[in-house]
matplotlib code that plots the C-alpha trace (Angstrom):
import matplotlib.pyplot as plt

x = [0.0, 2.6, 4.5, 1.1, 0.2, -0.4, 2.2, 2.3, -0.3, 2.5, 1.5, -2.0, -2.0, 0.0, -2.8, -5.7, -3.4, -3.4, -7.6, -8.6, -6.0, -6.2, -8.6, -6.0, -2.7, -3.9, -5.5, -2.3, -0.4, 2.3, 4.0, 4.0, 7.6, 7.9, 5.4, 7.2, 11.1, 8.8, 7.6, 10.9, 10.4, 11.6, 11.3, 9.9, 6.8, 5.9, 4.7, 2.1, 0.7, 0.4, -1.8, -3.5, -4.5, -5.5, -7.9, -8.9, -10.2, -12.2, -14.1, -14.4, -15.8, -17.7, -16.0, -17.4, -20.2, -18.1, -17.7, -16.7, -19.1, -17.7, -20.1, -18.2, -16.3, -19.8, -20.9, -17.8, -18.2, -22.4, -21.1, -18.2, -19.9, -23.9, -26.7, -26.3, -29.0, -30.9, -33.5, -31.7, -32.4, -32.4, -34.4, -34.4, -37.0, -37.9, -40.5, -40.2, -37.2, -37.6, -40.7, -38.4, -36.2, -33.5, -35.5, -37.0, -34.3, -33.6, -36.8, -37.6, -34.4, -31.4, -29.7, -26.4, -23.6, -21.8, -23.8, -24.3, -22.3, -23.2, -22.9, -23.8, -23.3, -22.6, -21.2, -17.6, -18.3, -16.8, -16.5, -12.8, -14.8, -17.0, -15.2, -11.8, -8.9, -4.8, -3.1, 0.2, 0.7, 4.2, 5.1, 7.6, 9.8, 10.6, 13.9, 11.9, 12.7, 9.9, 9.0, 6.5, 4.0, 0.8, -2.2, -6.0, -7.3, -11.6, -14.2, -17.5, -19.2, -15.9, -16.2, -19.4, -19.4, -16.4, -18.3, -21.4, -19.3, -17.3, -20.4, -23.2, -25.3, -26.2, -27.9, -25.7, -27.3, -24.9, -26.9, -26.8, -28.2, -29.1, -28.8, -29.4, -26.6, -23.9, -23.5, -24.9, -24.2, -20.8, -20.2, -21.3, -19.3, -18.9, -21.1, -24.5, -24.2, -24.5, -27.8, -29.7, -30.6, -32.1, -35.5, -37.9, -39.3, -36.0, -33.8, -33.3, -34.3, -30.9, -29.6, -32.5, -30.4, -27.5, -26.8, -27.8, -24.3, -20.5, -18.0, -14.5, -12.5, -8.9, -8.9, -12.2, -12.0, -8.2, -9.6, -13.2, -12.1, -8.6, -8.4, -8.1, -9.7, -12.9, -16.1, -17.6, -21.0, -23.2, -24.2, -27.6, -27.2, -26.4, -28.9, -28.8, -31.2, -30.8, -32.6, -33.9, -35.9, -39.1, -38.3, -35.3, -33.9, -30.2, -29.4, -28.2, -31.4, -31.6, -32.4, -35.0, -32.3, -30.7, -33.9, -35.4, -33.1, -34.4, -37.7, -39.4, -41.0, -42.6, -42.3, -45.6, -45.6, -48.6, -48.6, -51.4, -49.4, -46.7, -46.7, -44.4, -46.9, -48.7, -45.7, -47.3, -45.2, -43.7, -45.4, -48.4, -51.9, -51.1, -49.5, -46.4, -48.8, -51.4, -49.4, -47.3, -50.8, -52.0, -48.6, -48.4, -51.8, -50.7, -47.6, -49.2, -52.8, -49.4, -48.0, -49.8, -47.9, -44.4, -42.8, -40.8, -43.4, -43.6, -40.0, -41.0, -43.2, -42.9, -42.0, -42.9, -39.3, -38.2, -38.7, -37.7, -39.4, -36.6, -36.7, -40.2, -38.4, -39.1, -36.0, -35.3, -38.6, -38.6, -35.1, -35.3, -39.2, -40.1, -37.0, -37.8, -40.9, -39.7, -36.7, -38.0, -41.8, -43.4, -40.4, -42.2, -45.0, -44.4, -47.5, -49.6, -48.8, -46.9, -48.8, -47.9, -46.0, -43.0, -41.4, -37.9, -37.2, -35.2, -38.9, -40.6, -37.9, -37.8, -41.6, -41.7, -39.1, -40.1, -44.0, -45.3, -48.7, -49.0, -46.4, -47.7, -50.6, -47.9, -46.3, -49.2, -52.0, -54.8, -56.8, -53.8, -54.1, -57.7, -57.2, -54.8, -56.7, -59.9, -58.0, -56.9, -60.5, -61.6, -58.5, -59.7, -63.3, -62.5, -60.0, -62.5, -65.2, -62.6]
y = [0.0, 2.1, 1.6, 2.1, 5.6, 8.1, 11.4, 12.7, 9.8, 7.7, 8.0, 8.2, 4.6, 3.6, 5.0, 3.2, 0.0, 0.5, 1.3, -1.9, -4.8, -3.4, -6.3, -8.9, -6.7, -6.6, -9.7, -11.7, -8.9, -7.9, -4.6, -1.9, -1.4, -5.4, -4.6, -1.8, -3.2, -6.3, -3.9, -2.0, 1.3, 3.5, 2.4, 6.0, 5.3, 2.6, 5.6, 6.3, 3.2, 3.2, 6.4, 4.3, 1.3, 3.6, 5.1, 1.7, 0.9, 4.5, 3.3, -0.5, 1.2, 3.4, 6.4, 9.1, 8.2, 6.8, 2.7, 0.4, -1.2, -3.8, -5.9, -8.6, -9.1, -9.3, -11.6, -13.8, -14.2, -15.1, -17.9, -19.8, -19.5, -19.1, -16.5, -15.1, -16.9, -14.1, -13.5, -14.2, -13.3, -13.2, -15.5, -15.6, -18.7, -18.5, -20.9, -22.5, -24.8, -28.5, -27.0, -28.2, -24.7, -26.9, -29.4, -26.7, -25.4, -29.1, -29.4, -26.1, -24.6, -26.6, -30.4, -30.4, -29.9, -28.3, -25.6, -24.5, -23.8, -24.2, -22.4, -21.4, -18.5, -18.2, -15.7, -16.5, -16.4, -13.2, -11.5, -13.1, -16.4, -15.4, -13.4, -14.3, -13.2, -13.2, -16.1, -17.2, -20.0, -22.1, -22.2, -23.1, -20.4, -20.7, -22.4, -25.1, -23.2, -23.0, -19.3, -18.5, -15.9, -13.9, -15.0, -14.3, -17.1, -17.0, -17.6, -19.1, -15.9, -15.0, -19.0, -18.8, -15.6, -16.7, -20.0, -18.0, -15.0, -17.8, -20.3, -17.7, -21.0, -21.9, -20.7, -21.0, -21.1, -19.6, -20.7, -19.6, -21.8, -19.3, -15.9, -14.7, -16.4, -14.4, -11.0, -10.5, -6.9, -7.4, -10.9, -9.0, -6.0, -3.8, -6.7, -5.4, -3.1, -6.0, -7.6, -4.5, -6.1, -4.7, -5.7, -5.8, -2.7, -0.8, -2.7, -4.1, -8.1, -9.5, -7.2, -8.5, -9.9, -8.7, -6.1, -2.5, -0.9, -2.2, -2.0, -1.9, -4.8, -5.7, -9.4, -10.6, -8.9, -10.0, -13.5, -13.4, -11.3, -11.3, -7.3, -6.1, -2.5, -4.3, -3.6, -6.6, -7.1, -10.4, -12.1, -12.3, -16.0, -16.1, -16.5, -16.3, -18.5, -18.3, -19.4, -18.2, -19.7, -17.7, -15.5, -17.5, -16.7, -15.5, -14.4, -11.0, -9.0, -8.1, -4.4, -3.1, -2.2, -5.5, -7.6, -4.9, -6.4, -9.9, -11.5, -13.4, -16.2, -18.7, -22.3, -23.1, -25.7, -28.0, -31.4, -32.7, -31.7, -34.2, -38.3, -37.8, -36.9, -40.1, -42.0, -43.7, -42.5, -46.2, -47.8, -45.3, -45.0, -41.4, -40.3, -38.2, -35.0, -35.5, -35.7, -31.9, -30.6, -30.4, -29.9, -26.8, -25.4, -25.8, -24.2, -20.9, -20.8, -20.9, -18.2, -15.8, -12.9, -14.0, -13.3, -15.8, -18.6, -20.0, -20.4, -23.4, -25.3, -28.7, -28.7, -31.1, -32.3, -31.8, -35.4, -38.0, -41.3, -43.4, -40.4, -41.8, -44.8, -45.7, -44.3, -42.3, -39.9, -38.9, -37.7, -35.4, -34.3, -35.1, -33.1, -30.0, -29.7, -29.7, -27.6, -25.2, -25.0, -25.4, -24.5, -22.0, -24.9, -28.4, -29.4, -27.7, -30.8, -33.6, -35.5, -34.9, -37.9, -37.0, -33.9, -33.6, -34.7, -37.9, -38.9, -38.2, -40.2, -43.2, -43.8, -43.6, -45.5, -48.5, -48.0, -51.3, -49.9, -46.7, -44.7, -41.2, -41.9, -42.8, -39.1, -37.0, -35.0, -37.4, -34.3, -34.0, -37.7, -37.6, -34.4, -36.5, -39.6, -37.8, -35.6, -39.5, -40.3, -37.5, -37.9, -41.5, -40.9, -38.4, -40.7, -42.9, -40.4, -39.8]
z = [0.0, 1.0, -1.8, -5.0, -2.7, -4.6, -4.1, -0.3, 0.2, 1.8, 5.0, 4.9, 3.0, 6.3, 8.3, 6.1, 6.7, 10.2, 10.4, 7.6, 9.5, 12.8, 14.0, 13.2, 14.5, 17.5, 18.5, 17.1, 19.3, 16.3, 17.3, 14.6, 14.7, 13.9, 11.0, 9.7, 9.3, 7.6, 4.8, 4.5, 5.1, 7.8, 11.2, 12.5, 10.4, 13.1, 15.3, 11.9, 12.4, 16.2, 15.6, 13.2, 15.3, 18.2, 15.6, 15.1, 18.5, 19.0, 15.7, 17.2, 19.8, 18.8, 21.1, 19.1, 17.2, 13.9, 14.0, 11.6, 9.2, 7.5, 5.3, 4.2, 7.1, 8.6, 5.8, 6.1, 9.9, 9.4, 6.7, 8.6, 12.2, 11.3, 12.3, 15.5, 18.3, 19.7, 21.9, 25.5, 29.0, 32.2, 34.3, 38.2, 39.2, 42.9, 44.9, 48.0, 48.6, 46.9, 44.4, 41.4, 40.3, 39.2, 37.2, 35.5, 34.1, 33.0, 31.3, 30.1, 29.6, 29.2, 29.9, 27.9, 30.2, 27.0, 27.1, 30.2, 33.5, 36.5, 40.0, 43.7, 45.3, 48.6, 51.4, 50.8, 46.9, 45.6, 42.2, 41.6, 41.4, 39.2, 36.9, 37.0, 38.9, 38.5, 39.5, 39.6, 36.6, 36.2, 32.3, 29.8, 27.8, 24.2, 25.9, 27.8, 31.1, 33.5, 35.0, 37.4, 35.3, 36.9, 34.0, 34.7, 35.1, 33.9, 36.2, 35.3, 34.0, 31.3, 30.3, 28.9, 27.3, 25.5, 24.5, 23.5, 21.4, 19.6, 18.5, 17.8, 16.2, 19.8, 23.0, 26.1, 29.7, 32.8, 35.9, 39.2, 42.2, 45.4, 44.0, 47.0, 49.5, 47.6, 47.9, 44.4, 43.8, 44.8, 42.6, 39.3, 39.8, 36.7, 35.0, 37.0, 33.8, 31.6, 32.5, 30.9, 27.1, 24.3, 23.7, 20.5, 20.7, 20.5, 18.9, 15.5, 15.4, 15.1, 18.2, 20.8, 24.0, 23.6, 26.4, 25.8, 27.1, 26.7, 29.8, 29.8, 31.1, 29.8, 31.2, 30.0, 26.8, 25.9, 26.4, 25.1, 22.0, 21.6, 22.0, 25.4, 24.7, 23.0, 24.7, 26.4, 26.3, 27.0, 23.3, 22.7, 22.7, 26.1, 28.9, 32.7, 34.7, 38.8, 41.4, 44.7, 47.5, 48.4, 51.7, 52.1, 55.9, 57.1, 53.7, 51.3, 50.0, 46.6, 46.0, 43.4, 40.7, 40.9, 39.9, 37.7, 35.2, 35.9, 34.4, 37.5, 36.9, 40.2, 40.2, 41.7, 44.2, 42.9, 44.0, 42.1, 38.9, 40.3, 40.1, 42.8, 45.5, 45.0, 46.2, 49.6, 52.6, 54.0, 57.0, 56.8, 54.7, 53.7, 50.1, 50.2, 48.4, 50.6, 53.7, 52.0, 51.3, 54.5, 56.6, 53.7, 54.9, 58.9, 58.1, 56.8, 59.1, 62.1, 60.4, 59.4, 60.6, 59.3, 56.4, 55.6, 56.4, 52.2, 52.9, 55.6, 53.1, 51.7, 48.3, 45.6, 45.6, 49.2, 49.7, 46.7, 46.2, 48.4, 51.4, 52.1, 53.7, 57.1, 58.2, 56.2, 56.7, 60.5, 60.0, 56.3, 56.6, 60.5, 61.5, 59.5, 60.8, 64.5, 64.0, 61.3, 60.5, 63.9, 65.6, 68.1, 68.9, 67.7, 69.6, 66.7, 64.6, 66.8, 69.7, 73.4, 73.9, 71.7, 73.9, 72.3, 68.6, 69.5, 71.0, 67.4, 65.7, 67.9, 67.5, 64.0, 63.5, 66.4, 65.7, 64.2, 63.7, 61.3, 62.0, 61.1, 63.6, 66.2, 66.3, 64.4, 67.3, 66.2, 64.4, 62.2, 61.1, 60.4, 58.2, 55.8, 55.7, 55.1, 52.5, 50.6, 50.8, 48.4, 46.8, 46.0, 45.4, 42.9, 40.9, 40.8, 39.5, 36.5]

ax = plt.figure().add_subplot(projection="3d")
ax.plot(x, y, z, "-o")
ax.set_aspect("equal")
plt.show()
């Protein structure tokens, strides 16, 4: 280029050469002045074509209104790597613990473990975990000699936004378990910016998901893009599903700007929508949703004036099939209900011969007879086996 310019267009090709291969340059990391003793010209041009590439990245982006449109790059990208996924969001599913938030994310969202991540905040989970952070990394020179080198190292979040920027053909889930037992302000960080995505009625169709602004953040974007000044910003073939328990106790609240930028969606907790509440509880007469379905109901009429009452419910999957073993039961349900729902008053649901828990597990476990009636106030009882009669009569009406 330099060469064909035109007169006293010399430098002005170097600068075009800088602007049109300034993608490559700089995620392959060449350094002008290696560039320019390449081409053979004088080496003080190299400061031409630093101006050139810093040009570059105000265009890439878009720092004053002026970007780079370039169609067949475009074009060429859509052909090797396909159409662009759009369309993602994200999705915080809350419900009362064991009401099935995990399975359905398995069955309405995702099951392929290559396309997803997977993790769980907690209080000691920070943003170095979830981004990335700096650590030290022992590798081998061009010599063979091992040095100690600081790298960052990506965390879950810059992991699958690098797998959803570098396969645009596919949707990719990041999935958070307990939102709300991390600090979740503080574990996004700069990325709480991110979440905000352009929608439909804004946006041009083959935009909606992606986020609305960029951020500037050298590690992730050196290794999601190869160019550490490119402005990251969440694909829109990326989604983010979390969960959260309803009123969950003891744990970080989430304030109104946080979960603005969420779509909420409740997992309801209906056990007559589940085969698995007609599992029989073992040794008793009483189903394992019949036996929920009423415990449910004492658990709210007692609490009426907490909060965070839901939060002590039964869920569909709190209990699986094999938990309704004998002795298995009095120790996963039985023992929530003493040391969690009825807490304050046991004697609302449990007879007055069991006054500690080890009382309530013993006779369930020893009682020969039905072992629900042997722990159960006898009004209790009769509410569940009177609740299996309808049950019964209306199965048999259908």
């Amino acid at each position: 280029m330099y060469s064909n310019a035109e007169n006293k267009m010399q430098v002005a090709s170097i600068h075009i050469f800088g602007i049109k291969y300034g993608k490559n340059i700089i995620q392959k990391a060449f350094k002008s002045l290696d560039i320019v003793k390449a081409a053979g010209i004088n080496e003080s041009y190299s400061t031409e074509l630093q101006k050139a590439l810093n040009i570059y990245r105000c265009l890439e982006q878009n720092s004053y209104g002026i970007y780079i449109s370039d169609e067949n790059a475009i074009k060429e990208e859509k052909e090797v790597l396909g159409e662009r996924k759009t369309g993602a969001e994200n999705i915080l599913l809350y419900g009362v613990p064991g009401s099935g938030k995990s399975h359905e994310i398995k069955t309405k969202y995702c099951n392929d473990e290559k396309m997803m991540e997977r993790v769980v905040f907690h209080p000691d989970y920070t943003y170095s975990d979830f981004v990335g952070q700096i650590l030290p990394r022992v590798e081998k020179d061009k010599d063979g000699n091992e040095k100690l080198k600081y790298v960052f190292t990506p965390g879950p979040f810059t992991r699958m936004l690098k797998k959803a920027q570098e396969d645009p053909s596919n949707h990719y889930y990041l999935v958070i378990e307990e939102l709300n037992r991390g600090n979740a302000p503080a574990i996004f960080g700069e990325i709480f910016q991110l979440l905000d995505r352009k929608d439909e009625d804004e946006f041009p169709a083959e935009e909606v998901g992606e986020s609305e602004y960029g951020i500037s953040n050298y590690d992730v974007a050196k290794e999601v893009y190869g160019d550490e000044n490119h402005p990251v910003r969440i694909p829109s073939n990326m989604n983010i599903l979390a969960t959260m328990n309803t009123a969950d106790q003891n744990v970080f609240t989430l304030d109104t700007a946080f979960l603005r930028r969420w779509s909420t969606r409740q997992i309801e907790n209906n056990f007559e929508k589940s085969e698995h509440s007609k599992d029989m509880i073992d040794g008793t007469k009483v189903s394992w949703g019949t036996f929920a379905t009423v415990i449910n109901d004492m658990i709210i009429d007692s609490n009426t004036d907490m909060v965070s009452s839901a939060d002590k419910c039964l869920g569909i999957y709190f209990a699986k099939k094999k938990e309704l073993d004998a002795d298995k039961f009095s120790e996963k349900v039985l023992k929530h209900l003493w040391d969690n729902a009825f807490r304050m008053d046991p004697t609302v649901i449990f007879n007055e011969s069991c006054k500690s828990l080890e009382d309530v597990v013993s006779k369930y476990e020893t009682s020969e007879a039905d072992k629900l009636e042997s722990v159960l106030r006898t009004e209790v009882y009769e509410k569940m086996l009177l609740k299996m009669k309808q049950r019964n009569i209306e199965n048999d009406e259908k």
